[in-house]
C-alpha atoms as a printed R data frame, in Angstrom:
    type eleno elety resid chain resno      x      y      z
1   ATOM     1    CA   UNK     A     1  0.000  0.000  0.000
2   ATOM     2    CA   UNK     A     2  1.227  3.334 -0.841
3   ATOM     3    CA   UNK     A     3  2.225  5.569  2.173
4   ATOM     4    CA   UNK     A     4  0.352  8.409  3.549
5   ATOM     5    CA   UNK     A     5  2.580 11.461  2.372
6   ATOM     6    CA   UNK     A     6  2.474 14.485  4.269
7   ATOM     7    CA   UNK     A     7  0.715 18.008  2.510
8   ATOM     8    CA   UNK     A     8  4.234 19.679  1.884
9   ATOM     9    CA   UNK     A     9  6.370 21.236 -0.561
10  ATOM    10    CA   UNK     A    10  8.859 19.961 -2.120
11  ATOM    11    CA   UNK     A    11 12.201 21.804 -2.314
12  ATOM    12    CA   UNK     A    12 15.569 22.358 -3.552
13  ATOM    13    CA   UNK     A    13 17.797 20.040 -1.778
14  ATOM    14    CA   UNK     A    14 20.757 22.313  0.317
15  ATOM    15    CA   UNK     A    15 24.488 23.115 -1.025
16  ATOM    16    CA   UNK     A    16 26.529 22.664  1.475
17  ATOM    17    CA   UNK     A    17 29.496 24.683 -0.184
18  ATOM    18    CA   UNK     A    18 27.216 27.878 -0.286
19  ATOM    19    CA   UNK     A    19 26.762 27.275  3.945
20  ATOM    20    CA   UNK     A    20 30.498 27.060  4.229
21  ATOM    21    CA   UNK     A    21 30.223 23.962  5.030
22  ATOM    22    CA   UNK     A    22 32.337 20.466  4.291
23  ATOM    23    CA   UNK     A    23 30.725 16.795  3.508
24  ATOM    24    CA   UNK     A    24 33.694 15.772  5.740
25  ATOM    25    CA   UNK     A    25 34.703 18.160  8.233
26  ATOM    26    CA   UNK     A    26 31.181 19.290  8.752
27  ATOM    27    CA   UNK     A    27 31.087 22.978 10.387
28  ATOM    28    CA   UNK     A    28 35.418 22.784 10.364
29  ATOM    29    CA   UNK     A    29 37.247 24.207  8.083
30  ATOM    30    CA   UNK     A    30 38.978 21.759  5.665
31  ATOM    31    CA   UNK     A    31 42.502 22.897  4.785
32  ATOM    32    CA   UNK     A    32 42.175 25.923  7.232
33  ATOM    33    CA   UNK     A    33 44.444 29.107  6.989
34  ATOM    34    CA   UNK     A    34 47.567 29.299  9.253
35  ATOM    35    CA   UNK     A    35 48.553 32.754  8.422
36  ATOM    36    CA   UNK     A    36 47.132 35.393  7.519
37  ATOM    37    CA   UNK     A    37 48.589 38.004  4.688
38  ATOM    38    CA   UNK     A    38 51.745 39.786  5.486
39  ATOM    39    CA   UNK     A    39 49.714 43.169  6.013
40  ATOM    40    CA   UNK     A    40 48.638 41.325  9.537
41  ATOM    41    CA   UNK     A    41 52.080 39.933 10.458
42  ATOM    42    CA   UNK     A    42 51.798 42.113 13.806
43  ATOM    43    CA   UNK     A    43 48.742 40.295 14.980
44  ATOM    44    CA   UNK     A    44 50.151 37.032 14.146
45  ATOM    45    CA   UNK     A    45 53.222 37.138 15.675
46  ATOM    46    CA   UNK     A    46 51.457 38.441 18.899
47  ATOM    47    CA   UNK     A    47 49.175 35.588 18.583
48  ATOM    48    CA   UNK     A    48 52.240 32.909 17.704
49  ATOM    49    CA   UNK     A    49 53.417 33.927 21.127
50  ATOM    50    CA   UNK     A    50 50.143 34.442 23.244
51  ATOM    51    CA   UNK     A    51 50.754 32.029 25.813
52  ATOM    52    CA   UNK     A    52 54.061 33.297 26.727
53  ATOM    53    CA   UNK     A    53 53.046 36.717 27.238
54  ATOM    54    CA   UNK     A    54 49.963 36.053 29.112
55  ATOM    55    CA   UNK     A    55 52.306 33.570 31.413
56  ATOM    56    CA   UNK     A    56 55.047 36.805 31.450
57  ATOM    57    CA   UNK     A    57 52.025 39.532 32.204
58  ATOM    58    CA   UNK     A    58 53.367 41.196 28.630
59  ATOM    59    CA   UNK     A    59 50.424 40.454 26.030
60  ATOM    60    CA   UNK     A    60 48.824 43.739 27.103
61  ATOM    61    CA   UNK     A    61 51.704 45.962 26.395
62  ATOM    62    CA   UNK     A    62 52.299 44.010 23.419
63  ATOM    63    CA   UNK     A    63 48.826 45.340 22.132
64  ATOM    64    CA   UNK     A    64 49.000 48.487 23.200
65  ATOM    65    CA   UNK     A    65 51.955 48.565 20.558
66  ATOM    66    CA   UNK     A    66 50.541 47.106 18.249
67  ATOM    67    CA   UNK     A    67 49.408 49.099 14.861
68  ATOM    68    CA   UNK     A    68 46.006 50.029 13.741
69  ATOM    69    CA   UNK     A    69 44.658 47.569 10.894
70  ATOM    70    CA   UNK     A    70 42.159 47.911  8.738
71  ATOM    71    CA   UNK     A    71 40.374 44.410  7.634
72  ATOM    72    CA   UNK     A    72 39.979 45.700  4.635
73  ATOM    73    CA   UNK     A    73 42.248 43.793  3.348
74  ATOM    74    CA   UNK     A    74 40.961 40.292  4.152
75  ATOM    75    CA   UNK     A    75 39.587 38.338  1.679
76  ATOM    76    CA   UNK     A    76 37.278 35.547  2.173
77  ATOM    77    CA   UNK     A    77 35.333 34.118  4.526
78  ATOM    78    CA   UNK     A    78 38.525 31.742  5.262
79  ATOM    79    CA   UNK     A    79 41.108 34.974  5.897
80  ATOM    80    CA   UNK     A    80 38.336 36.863  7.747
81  ATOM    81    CA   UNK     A    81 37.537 33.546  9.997
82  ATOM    82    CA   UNK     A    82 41.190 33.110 10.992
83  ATOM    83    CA   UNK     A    83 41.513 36.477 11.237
84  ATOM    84    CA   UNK     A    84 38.218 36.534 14.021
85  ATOM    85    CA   UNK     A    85 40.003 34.224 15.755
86  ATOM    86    CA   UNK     A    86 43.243 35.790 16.159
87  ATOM    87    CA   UNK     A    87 41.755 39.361 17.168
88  ATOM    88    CA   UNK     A    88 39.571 36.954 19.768
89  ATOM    89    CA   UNK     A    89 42.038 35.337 21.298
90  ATOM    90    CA   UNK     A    90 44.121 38.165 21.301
91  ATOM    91    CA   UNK     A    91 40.692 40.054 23.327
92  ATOM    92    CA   UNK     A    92 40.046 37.831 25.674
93  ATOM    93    CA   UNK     A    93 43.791 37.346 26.819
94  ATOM    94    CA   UNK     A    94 44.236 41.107 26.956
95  ATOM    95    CA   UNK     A    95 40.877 41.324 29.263
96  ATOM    96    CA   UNK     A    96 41.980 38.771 31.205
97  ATOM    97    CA   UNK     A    97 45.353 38.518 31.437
98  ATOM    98    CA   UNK     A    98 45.507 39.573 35.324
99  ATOM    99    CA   UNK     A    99 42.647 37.659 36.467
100 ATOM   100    CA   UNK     A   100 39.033 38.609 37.074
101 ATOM   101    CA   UNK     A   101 39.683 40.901 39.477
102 ATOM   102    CA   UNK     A   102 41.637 43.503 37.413
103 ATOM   103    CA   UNK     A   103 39.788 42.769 33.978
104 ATOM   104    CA   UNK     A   104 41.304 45.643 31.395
105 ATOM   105    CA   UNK     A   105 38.008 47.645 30.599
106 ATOM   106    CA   UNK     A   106 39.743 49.084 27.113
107 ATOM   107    CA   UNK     A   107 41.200 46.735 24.631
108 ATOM   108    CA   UNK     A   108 43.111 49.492 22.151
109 ATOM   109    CA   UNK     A   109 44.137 48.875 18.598
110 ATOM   110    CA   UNK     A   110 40.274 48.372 16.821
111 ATOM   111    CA   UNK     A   111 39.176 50.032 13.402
112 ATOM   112    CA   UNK     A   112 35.785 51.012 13.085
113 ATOM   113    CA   UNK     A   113 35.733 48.213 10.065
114 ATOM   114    CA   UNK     A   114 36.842 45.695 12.239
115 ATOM   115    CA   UNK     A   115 33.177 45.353 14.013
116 ATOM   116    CA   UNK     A   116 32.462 43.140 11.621
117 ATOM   117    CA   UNK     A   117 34.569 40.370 12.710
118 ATOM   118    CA   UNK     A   118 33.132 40.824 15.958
119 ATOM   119    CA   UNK     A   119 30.016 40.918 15.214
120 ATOM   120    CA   UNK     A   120 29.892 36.757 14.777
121 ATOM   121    CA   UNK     A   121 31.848 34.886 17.174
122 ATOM   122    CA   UNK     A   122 32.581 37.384 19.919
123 ATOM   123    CA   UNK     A   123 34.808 35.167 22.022
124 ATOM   124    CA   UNK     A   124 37.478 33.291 20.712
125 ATOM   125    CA   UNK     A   125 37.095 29.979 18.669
126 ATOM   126    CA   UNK     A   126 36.862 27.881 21.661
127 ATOM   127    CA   UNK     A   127 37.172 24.229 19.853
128 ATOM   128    CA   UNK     A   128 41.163 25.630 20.029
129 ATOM   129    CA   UNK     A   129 41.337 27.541 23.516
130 ATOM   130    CA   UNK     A   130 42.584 24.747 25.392
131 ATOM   131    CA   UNK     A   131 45.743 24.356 23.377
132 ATOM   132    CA   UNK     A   132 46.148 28.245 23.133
133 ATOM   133    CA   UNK     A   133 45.892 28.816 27.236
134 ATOM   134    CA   UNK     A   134 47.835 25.947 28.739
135 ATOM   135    CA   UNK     A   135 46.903 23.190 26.794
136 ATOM   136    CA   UNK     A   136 49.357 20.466 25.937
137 ATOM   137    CA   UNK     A   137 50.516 21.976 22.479
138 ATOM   138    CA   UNK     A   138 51.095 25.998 22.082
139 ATOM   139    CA   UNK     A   139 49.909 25.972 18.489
140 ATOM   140    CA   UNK     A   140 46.382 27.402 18.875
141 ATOM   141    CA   UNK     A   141 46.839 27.148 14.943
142 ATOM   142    CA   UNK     A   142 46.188 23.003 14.344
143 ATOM   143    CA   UNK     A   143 42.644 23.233 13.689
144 ATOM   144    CA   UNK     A   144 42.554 19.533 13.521
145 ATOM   145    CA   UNK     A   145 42.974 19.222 17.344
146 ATOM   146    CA   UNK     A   146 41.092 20.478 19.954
147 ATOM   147    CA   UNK     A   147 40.938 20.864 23.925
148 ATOM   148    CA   UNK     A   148 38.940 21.907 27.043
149 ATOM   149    CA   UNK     A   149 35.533 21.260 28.288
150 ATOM   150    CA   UNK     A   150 33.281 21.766 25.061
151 ATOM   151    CA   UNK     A   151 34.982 21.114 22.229
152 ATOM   152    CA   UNK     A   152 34.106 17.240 22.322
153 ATOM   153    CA   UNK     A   153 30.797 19.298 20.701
154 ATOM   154    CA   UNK     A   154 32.301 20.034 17.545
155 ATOM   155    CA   UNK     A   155 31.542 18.757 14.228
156 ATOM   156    CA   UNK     A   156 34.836 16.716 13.732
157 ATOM   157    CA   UNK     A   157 35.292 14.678 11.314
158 ATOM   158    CA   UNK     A   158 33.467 11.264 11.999
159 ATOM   159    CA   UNK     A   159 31.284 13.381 14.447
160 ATOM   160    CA   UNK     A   160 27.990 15.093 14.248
161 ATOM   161    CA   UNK     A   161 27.760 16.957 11.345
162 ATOM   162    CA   UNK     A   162 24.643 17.008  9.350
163 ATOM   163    CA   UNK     A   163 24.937 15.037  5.756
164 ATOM   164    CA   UNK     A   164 23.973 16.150  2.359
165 ATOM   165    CA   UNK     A   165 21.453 13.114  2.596
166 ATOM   166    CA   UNK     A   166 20.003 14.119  5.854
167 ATOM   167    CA   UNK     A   167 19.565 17.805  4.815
168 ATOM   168    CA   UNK     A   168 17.812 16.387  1.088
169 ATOM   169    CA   UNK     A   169 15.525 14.026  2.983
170 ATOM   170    CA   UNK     A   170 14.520 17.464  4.953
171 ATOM   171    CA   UNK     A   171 13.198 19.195  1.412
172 ATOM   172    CA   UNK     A   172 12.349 16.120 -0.393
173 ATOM   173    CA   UNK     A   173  9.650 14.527  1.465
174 ATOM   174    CA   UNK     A   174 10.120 11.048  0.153
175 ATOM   175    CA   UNK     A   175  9.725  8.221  2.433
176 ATOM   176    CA   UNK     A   176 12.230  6.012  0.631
177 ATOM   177    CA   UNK     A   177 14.973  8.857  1.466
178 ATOM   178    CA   UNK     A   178 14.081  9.422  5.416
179 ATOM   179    CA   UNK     A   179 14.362  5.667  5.560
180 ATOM   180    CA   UNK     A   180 17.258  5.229  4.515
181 ATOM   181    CA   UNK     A   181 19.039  8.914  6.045
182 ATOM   182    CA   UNK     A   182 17.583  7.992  8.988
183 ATOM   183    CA   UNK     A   183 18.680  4.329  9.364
184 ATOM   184    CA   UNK     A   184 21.971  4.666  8.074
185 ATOM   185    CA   UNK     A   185 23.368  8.033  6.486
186 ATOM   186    CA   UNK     A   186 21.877 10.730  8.289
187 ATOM   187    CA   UNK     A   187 24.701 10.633 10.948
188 ATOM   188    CA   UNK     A   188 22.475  9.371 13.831
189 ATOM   189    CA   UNK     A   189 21.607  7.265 15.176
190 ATOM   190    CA   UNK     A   190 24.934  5.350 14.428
191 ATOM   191    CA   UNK     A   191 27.172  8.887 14.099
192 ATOM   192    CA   UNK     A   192 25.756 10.634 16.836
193 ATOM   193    CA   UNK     A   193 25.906  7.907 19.169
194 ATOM   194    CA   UNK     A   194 29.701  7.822 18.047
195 ATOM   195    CA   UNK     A   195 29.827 11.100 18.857
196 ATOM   196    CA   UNK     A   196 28.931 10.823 22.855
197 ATOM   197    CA   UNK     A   197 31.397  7.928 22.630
198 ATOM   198    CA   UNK     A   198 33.905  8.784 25.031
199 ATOM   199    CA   UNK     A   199 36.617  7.202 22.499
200 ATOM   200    CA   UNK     A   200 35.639  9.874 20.157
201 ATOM   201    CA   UNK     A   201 35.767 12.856 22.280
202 ATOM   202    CA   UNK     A   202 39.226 14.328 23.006
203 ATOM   203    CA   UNK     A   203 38.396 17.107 25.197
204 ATOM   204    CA   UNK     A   204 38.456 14.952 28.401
205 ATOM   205    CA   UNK     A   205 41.646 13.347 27.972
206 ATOM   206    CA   UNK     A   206 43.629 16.196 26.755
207 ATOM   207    CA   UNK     A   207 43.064 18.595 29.871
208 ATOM   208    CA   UNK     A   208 42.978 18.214 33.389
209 ATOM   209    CA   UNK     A   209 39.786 19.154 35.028
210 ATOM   210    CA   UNK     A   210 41.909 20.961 37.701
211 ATOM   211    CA   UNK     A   211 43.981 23.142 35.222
212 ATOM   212    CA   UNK     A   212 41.322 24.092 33.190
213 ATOM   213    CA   UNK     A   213 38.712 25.459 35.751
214 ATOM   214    CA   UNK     A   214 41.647 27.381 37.585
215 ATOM   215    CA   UNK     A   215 43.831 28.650 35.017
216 ATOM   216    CA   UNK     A   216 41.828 27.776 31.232
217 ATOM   217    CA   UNK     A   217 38.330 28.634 32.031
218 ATOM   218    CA   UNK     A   218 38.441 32.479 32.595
219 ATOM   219    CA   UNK     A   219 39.432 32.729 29.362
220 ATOM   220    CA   UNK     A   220 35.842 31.481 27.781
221 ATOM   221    CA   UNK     A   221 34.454 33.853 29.781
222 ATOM   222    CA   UNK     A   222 32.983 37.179 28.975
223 ATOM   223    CA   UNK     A   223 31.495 40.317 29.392
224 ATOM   224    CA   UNK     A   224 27.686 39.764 29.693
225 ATOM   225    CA   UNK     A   225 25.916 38.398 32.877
226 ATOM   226    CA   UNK     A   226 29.154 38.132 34.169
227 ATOM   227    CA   UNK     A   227 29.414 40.331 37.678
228 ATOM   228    CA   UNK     A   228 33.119 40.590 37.087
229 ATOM   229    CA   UNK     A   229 32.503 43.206 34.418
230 ATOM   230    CA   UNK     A   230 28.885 44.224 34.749
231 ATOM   231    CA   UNK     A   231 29.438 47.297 32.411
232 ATOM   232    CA   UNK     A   232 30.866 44.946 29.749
233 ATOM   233    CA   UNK     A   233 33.525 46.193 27.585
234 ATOM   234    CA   UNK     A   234 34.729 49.598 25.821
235 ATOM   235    CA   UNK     A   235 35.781 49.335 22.336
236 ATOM   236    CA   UNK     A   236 37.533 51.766 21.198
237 ATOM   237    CA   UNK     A   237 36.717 52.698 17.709
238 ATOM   238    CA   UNK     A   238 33.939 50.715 17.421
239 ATOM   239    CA   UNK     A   239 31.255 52.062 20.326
240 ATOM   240    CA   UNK     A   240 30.964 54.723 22.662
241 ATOM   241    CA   UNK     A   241 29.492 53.126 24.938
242 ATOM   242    CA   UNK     A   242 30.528 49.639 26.586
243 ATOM   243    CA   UNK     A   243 29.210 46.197 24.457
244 ATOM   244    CA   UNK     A   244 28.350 43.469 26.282
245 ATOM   245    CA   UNK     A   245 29.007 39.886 24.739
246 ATOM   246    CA   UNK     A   246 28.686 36.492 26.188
247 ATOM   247    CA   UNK     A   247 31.180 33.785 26.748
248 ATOM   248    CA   UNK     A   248 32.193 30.419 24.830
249 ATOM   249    CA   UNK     A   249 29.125 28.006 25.044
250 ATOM   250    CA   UNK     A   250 28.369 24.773 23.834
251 ATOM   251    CA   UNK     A   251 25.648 26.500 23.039
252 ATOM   252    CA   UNK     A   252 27.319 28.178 20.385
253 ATOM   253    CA   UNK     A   253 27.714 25.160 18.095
254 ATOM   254    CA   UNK     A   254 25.889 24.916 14.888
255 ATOM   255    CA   UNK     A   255 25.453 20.884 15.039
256 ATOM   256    CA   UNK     A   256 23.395 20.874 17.783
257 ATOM   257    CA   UNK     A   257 21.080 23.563 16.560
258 ATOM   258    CA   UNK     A   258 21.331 22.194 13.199
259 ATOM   259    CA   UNK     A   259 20.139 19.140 15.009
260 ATOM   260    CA   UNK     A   260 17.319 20.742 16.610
261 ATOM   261    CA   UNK     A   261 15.913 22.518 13.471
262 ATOM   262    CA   UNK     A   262 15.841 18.853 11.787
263 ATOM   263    CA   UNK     A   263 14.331 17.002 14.338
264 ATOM   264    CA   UNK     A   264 11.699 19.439 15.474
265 ATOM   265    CA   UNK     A   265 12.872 20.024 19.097
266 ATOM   266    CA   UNK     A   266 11.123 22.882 20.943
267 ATOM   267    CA   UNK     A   267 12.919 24.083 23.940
268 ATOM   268    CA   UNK     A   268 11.327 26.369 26.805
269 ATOM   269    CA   UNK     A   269 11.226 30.016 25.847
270 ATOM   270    CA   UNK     A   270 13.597 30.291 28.737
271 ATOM   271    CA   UNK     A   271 16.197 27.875 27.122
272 ATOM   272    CA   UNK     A   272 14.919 29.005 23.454
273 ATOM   273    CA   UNK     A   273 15.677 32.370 23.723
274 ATOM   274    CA   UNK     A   274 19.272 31.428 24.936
275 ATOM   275    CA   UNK     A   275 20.018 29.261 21.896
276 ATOM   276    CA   UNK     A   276 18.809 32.257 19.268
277 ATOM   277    CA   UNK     A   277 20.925 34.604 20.721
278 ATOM   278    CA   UNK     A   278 24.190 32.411 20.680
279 ATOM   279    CA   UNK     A   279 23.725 32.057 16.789
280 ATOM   280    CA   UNK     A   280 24.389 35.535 16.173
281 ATOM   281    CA   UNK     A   281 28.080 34.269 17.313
282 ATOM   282    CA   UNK     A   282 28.275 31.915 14.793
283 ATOM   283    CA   UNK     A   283 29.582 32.723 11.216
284 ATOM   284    CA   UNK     A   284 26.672 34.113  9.223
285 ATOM   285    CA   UNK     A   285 26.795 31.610  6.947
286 ATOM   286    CA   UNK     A   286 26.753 28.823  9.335
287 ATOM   287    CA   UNK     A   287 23.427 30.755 10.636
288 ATOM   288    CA   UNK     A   288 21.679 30.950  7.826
289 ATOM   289    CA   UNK     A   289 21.585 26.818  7.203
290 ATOM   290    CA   UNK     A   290 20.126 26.562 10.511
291 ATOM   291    CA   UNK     A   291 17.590 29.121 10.181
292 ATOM   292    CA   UNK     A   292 16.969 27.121  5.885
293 ATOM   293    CA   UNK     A   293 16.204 23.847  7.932
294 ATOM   294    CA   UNK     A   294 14.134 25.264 10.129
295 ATOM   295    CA   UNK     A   295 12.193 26.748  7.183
296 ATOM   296    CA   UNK     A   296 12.086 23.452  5.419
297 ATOM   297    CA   UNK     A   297  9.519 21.295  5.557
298 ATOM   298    CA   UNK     A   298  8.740 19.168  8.574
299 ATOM   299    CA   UNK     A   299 10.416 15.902  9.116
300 ATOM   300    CA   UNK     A   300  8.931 15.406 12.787
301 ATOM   301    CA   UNK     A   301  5.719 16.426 11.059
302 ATOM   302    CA   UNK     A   302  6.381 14.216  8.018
303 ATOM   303    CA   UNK     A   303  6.858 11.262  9.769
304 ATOM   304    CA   UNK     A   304  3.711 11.519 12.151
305 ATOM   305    CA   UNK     A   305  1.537 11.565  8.850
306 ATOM   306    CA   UNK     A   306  3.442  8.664  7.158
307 ATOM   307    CA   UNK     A   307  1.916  6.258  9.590
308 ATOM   308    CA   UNK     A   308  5.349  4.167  9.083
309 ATOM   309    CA   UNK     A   309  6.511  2.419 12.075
310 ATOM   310    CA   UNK     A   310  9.804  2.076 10.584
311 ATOM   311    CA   UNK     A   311 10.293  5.832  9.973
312 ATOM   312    CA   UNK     A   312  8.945  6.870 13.308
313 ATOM   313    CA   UNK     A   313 11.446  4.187 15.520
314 ATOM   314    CA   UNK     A   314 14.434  5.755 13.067
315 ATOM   315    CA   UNK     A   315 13.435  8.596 14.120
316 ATOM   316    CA   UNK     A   316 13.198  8.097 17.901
317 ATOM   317    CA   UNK     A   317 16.441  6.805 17.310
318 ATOM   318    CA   UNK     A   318 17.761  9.768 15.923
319 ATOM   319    CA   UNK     A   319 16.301 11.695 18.980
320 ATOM   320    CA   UNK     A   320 17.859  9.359 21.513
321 ATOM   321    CA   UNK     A   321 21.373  9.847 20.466
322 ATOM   322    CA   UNK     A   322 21.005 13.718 20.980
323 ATOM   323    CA   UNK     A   323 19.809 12.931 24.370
324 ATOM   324    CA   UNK     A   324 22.725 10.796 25.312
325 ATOM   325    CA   UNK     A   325 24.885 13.791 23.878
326 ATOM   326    CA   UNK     A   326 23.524 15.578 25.905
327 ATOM   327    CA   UNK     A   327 23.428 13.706 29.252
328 ATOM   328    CA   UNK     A   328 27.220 13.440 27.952
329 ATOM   329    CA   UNK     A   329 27.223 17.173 28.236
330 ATOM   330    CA   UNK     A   330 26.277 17.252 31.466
331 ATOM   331    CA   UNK     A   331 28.881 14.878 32.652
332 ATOM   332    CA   UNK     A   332 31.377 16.881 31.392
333 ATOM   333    CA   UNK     A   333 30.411 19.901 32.829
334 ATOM   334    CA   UNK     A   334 29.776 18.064 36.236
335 ATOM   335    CA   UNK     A   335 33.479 17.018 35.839
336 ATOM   336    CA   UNK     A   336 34.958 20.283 34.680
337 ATOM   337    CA   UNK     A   337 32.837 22.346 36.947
338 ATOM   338    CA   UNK     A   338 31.086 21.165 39.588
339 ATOM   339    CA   UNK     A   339 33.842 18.663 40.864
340 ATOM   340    CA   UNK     A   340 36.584 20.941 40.144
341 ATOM   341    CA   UNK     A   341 34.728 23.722 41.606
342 ATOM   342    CA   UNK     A   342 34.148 21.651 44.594
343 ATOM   343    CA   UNK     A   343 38.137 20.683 44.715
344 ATOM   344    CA   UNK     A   344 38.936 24.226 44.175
345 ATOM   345    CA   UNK     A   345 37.542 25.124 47.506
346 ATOM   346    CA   UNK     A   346 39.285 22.388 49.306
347 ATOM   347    CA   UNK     A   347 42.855 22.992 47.651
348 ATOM   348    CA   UNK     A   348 45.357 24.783 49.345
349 ATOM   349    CA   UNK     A   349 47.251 27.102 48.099
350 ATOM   350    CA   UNK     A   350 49.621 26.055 45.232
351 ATOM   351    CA   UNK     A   351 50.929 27.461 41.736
352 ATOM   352    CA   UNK     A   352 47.776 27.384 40.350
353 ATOM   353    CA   UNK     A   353 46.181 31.059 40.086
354 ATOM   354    CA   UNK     A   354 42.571 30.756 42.420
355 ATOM   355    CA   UNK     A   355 39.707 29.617 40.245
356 ATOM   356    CA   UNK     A   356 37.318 32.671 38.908
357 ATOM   357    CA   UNK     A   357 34.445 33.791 41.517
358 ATOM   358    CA   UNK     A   358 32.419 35.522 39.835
359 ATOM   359    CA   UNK     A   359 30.998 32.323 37.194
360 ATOM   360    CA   UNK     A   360 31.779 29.777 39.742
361 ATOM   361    CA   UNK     A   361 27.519 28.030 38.981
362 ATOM   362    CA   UNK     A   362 27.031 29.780 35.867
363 ATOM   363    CA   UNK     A   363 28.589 28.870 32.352
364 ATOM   364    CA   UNK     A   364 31.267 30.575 30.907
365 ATOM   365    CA   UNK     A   365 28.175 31.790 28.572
366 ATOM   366    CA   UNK     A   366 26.409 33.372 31.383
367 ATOM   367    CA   UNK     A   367 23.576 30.842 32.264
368 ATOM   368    CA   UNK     A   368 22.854 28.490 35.350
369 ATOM   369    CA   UNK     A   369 24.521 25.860 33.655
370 ATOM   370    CA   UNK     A   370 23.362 22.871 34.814
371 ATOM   371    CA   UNK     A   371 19.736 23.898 35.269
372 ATOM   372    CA   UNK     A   372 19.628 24.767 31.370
373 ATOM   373    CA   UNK     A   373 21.539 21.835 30.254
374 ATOM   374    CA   UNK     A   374 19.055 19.717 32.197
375 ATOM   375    CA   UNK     A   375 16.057 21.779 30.570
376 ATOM   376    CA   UNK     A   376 17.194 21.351 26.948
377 ATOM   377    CA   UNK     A   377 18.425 17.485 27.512
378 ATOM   378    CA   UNK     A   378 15.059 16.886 29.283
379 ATOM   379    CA   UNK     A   379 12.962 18.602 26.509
380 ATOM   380    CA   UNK     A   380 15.248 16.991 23.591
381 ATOM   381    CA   UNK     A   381 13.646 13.447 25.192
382 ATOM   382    CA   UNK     A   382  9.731 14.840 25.452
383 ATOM   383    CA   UNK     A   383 10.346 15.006 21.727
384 ATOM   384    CA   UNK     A   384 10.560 10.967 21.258
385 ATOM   385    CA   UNK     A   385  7.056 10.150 19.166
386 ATOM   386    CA   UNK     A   386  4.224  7.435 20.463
387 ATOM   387    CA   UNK     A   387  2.780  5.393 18.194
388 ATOM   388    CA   UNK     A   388 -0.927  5.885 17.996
389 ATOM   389    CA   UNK     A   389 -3.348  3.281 18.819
C-alpha cells in the first residue's frame, strides 16, 4: 500500500558549499588558513606567542603597541575567519590577562571596520582555547585538534555533522529517502551515538579538570551576565558606549542547533531564547543553514503523517542519540565544573592562580549551567514520538 505522504512542498535540496560547510569536516574548516597576509604579520606574531606573554604579564603591552589595521584587506570568509580568531584570542587574553579581578576595561588597537569580525563569534574559537591557554601543544593554529571542556561538541570529522542526505531528505519529502538517512546516512543514530562515545571525544583526555577550571576557564568567559565586568567592555573605535558579549558556550555550536531545526525540538522560551541569541556568534553563513532547515519542511511532522513504524522508531532513534549527547554534556560539565569547583575550595594554596568567583555556577556563557543543560536534555527526550493506537 502506498504511504500516507504528508501536505508539503517539495524543495531544492541544500548546497553545502554555499553554507560554508564540508561533507567531511562538517562545520570545520577543511585545509584551514595558518597565516594570515603579510599586512597582519603584527597580529600574528602576537598571537604565535600568546601564551608566553599572558604567562610573562606582557600580552597587554604588546597590544598596546601594536598598529592600527584595517580588515579591509581580508579576503574571504577563510582569511576573515582566521583572522576573528586571532583578534579573539588576542581580546580575551588582553581582558583577562591579570585575572578577574583587574579585567582591562579598554582593549586598544580596533578600526571602526573591524566590528564586523566581531560581530559573529565574539569570544574566541573555543574548539582551540585549550591548546592556546595551557593546553598540551602551544599551536592554537592546528585546527585539527582540539581541547577543554566543550569542544568534544564540535563537528569533527566522523562526528555530528549534518549530511547532504540528511539535509535532502529534509526538502524532499520522500519516504524512501528518510528511511534510509535515517537508518543509516543521516549521521544518527549510528554517528551521533559515536559522537557521545567517550573514544571519540578528546576534550576529556587532553586537559585536566583541575587546570582548566583554575587557570583555562576564565578565558571562555565574557562580558555579559558576568558580575566581574557588569558594564561589559569599551571598544575603542567601534562604540561609545561599553558592548556586552557572552562567553564560549556549547551552546554556540551549529550541530546541535542544526540538530534541533531537523528534528523538530522545541525548547522552553527560557532555554529558546538562549540558543537564538548564541547564533548571532556563529559565522553568518553557518546561521543561515540553521535558520533554511528550520524553514524546510517538517520531518517530525512528516513522519507523524506517514503512519510508518519504521520511519517513526528511526526517528526516535535519531532523537535518543542527541539525548545521550547531551546527558554526555552534562557529565562533562559536572566534571569540569562542579567537581573541580568543589576541589577548588578544598585545595590549598599552590601554583595554580585561584579559580574565577564571579561564574563559579554559571557557564562561561552566562547561564545556570546545569539547570539549562538539564532543561534542553530533558525537553530533547519529550520530543521521542508514540505510536498511535
Amino acid at each position: 500500500m502506498e504511504p500516507r505522504r504528508p501536505n508539503v512542498k517539495t524543495a531544492v535540496p541544500l548546497s553545502l558549499e554555499r553554507y560554508h560547510i564540508s561533507e567531511e569536516y562538517g562545520f570545520l574548516l577543511p585545509d584551514s588558513l595558518k597565516e594570515l597576509p603579510d599586512h597582519y604579520r603584527p597580529w600574528m606574531e602576537i598571537a604565535n606567542k600568546l601564551p608566553q606573554l599572558i604567562d610573562a604579564h606582557q600580552l597587554r603591552a604588546h597590544v598596546d603597541k601594536m598598529p592600527l589595521l584595517s580588515c579591509q584587506f581580508l579576503k574571504g570568509h577563510r582569511e576573515q575567519r582566521l583572522a576573528h580568531m586571532v583578534l579573539s584570542f588576542l581580546t580575551m587574553g588582553y581582558v583577562w590577562q591579570e585575572g578577574e579581578a583587574q579585567p582591562a576595561e579598554i582593549p586598544g588597537n580596533w578600526e571602526p571596520g573591524d566590528h564586523h569580525l566581531i560581530s559573529w563569534g565574539r569570544e574566541p574559537a573555543w574548539l582551540y582555547t585549550g591548546d592556546c591557554f595551557g593546553g598540551e601543544s602551544s599551536s592554537a593554529w592546528d585546527k585539527g585538534s582540539c581541547s577543554g571542556r566543550e569542544c568534544y561538541l564540535a563537528a569533527q570529522p566522523g562526528g555530528p555533522a549534518p549530511s547532504p542526505a540528511a539535509t535532502e531528505t529534509v526538502y524532499s519529502g520522500h519516504h524512501q529517502n528518510l528511511r534510509t538517512d535515517a537508518q543509516k546516512d543521516v549521521h544518527s543514530p549510528d554517528m551521533v551515538a559515536q559522537a557521545c562515545n567517550p573514544s571519540t571525544l578528546r576534550g576529556q583526555d587532553h586537559v585536566d579538570p583541575d587546570i582548566f577550571y583554575s587557570v583555562i576557564r576564565i578565558f571562555l568567559s565574557g562580558w555579559k551576565d558576568n558580575p566581574a565586568m557588569p558594564a561589559g567592555l569599551m571598544y575603542e573605535g567601534v562604540s561609545k558606549e561599553p558592548l556586552k558579549y557572552s562567553g564560549g558556550s556549547a551552546a554556540q555550536s551549529t550541530v546541535l542547533h542544526a540538530f534541533d531545526e531537523f528534528l523538530g525540538i522545541r525548547h522552553s522560551k527560557e532555554s529558546a531564547d538562549f540558543l537564538y541569541r548564541m547564533r548571532d556568534y556563529m559565522p553568518p553563513s553557518h546561521k543561515a543553514f540553521i535558520e533554511d532547515i528550520h524553514s524546510a519542511p517538517s520531518l517530525r511532522d512528516y513522519v507523524l503523517s506517514s503512519g510508518q513504524d519504521h520511519l517513526l522508531t528511526a526517528y526516535n532513534q535519531c532523537v535518543q542519540a542527541l539525548v545521550d549527547l547531551r546527558s554526555y554534556h552534562i557529565t562533562m560539565v559536572t566534571r569540569y565544573l562542579i567537581t573541580a569547583a568543589a576541589k577548588a575550595k578544598r585545595r590549598k594554596p599552590n601554583h595554580l592562580p585561584g579559580p574565577p568567583q564571579a561564574l563559579e555556577d554559571r557557564g562561561t556563557g552566562g547561564t545556570a549551567v546545569m539547570s539549562f543543560l538539564k532543561s534542553v536534555r530533558d525537553k530533547t527526550l519529550e520530543s521521542i514520538l508514540h505510536p498511535h493506537g
